[in-house]
N, C-alpha and C positions, 0 to 999 in steps of 0.2 A: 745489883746490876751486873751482867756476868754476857761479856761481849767480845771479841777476840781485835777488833777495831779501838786502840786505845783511845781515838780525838775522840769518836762518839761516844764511848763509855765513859769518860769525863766529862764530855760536857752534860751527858743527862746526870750524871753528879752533882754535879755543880749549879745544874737548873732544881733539883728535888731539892738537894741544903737549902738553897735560896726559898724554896717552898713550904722549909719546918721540917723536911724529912731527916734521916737520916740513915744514907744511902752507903752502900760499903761496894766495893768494886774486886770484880772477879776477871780476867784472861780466857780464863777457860773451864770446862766444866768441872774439873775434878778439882781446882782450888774452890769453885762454888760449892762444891759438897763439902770442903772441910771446913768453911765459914759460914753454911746453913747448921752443920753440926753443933759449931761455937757459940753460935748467936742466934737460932732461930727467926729470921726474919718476918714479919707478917706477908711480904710479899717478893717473890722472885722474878725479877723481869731476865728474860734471857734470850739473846737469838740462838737459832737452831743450827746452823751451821758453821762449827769450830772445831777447832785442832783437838786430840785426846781425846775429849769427850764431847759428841752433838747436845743440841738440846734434847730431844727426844729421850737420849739416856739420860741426862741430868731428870730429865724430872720424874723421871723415872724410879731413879736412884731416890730423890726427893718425898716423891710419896710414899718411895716405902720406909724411908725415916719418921716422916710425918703426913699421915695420908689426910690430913686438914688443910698442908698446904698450899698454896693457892700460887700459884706460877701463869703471866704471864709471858708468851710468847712472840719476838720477832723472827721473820723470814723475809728474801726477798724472791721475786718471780720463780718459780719452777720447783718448788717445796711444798706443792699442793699435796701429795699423798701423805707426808709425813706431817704435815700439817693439822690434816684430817683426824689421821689418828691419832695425836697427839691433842687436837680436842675431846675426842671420847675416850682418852687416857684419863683425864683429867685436868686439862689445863683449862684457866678461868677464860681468857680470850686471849687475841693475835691484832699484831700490827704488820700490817705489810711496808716494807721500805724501800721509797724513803715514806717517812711518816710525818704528821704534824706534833711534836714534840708536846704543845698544849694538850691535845685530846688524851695520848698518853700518860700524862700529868693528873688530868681529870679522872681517867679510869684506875690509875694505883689509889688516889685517895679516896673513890666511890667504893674500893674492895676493904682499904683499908678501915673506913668508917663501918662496913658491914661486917667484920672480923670483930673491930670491938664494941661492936653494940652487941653481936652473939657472947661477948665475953662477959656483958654487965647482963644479962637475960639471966634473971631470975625467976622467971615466971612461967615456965611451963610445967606441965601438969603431965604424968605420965596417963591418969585417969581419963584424961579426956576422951569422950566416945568421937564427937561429930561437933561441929560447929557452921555457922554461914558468918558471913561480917559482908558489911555492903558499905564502902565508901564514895563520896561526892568531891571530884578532885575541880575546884570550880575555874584555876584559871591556869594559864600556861607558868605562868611563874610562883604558882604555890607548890610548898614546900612537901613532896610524896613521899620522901622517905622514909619518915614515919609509916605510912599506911603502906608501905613495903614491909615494913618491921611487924607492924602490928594481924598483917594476914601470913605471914611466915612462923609466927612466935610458940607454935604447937608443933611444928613441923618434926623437931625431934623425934616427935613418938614414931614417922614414919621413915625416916632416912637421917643416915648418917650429916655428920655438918661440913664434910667436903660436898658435897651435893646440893643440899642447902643455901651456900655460898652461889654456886652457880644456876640456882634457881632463884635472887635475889638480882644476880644481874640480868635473867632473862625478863622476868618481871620488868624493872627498873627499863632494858632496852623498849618493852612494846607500851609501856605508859610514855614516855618517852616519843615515842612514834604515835601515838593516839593524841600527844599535844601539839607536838611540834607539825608531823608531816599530817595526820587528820583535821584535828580542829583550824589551825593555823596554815594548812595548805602550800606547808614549804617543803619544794622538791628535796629527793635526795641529791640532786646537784645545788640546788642552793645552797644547802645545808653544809658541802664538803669544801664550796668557795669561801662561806662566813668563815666556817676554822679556820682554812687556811688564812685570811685574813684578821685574824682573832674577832673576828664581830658577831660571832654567833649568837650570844645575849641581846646584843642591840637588834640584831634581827628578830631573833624572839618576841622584843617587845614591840618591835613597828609592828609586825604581823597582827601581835593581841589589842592594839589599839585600832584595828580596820573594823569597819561595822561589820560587816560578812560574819568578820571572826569573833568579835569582842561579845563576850557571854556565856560561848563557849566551853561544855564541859565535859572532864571524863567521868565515865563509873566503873567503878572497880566492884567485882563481885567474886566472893573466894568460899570455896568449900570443902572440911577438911571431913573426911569419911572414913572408918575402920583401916582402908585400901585404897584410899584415892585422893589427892590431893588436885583440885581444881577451880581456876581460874578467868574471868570474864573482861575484859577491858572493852567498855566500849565507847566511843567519842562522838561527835555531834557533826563531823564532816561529811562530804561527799561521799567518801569508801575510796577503793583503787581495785584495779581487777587483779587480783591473788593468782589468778590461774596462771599468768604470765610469769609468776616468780620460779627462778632454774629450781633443779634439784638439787637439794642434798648432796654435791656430788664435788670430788677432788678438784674437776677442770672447770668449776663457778667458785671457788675459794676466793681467791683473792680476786678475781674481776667480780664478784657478784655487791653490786652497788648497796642492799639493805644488808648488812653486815647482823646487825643487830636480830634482825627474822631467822637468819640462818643461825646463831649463835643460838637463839632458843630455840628454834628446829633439834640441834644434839642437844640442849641442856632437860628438855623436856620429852618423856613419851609420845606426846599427840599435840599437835596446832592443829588450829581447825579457825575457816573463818564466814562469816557469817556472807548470804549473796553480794551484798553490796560492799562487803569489804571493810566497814566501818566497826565489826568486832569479830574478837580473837580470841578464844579458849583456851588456854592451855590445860594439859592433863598430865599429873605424875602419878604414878602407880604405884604402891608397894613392891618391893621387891623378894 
């Protein structure tokens, strides 16, 4: 945790202890590099603007210690370029502040769980040519993470495992959005009032018990090629119209409402979404 704000850098201390973690605290950036050197941590939370050293050069400094590791990012308004680039740097994701402390909470343990599951992965195969898998995700509160793991798990042969990593959570974001905002039909304002209110669960499940929604299913379909890694999520909802979503661009950073679209907008080559909006491609290319 490496923050130049002592109250706040304590208390998310002191909230991750409380959660099983175990969280070490930095001032600034250059005491973070000499306690990432000591102790390699699975994950580095950092905001971007401090004394010595920015985040941007921390993680900098970071991946070229360990170009695996996985650092996210706070900033508040007006760090939209350095932001940017500091995603196709390699940072896993950003919290704008102030933030909801829980969702923060949920995204260090969703990285960390996908850190050591690639650690116990035993099972890829350098040989593999091509592969398809096609999963049946049936309800909003079953369990994906597994069929994250298990269409990523050759991935190896095409990219390194900091890439990997951030292709786990772009995935992870649009199945995610295919249950929660497709099938279940909960806005992205709804969705930002439940965190803030911690109810987002309980909302989840009202949703999956309305008749409209209740049956509800995603499919996931993934194809690993010589050259090409690619991806299908499709759900059983309305659609939304895609065209309206901003670009790619510094000054929709932090106001751009679907976080999670833009996130795999940089983590992946190519999105692509079908007329009605109810499915999404992604595409990774060898490099």
């Amino acid at each position: 945790m490496v923050d130049d704000q002592e109250a706040l850098r304590s208390l998310l201390a002191h909230l991750l202890d409380r959660e099983g973690f175990d969280p070490v605290q930095a001032g600034d950036g250059e005491k973070a590099v000499e306690l990432f050197k000591e102790q390699s941590p699975l994950v580095v939370v950092s905001d971007i603007m401090m004394p010595k050293m920015d985040g941007l050069t921390l993680l900098n400094e970071i991946k070229r210690i360990d170009r695996n590791a996985t650092v996210i990012l706070m900033t508040g308004q007006g760090n939209e370029e350095m932001l940017l680039k500091a995603l196709r740097g390699g940072a896993t994701n950003f919290f704008k502040k102030p933030f909801n402390v829980r969702e923060l909470i949920e995204e260090i343990r969703k990285v960390v769980n996908f850190r050591l599951e690639a650690a116990r992965s035993t099972l890829f195969s350098p040989f593999l040519l091509e592969e398809t898998k096609r999963f049946v995700i049936p309800r909003s509160d079953s369990p994906y993470f597994p069929v994250i793991n298990q269409i990523t798990l050759q991935l190896p042969r095409l990219m390194p495992e900091d890439e990997i990593l951030n292709i786990k959570v772009g995935i992870e974001e649009m199945i995610t959005n295919a249950l929660e905002h497709g099938n279940l039909g909960i806005s992205f304002e709804e969705k930002n009032q439940a965190i803030e209110e911690g109810r987002l669960p309980e909302l989840v499940e009202e949703r999956g018990k309305q008749s409209d929604a209740a049956g509800r299913k995603v499919t996931v379909t993934s194809r690993l090629a010589p050259e090409l890694f690619e991806i299908t999520i499709r759900d059983e909802g309305e659609g939304f119209d895609w065209r309206k979503l901003p670009a790619v661009a510094p000054e929709n950073l932090l106001a751009f409402n679907g976080r999670g679209i833009f996130l795999t907008k940089i983590y992946f080559d190519e999105v692509s979404f079908n007329e009605t909006g109810n499915e999404v491609t992604l595409r990774k290319r060898k490099r």
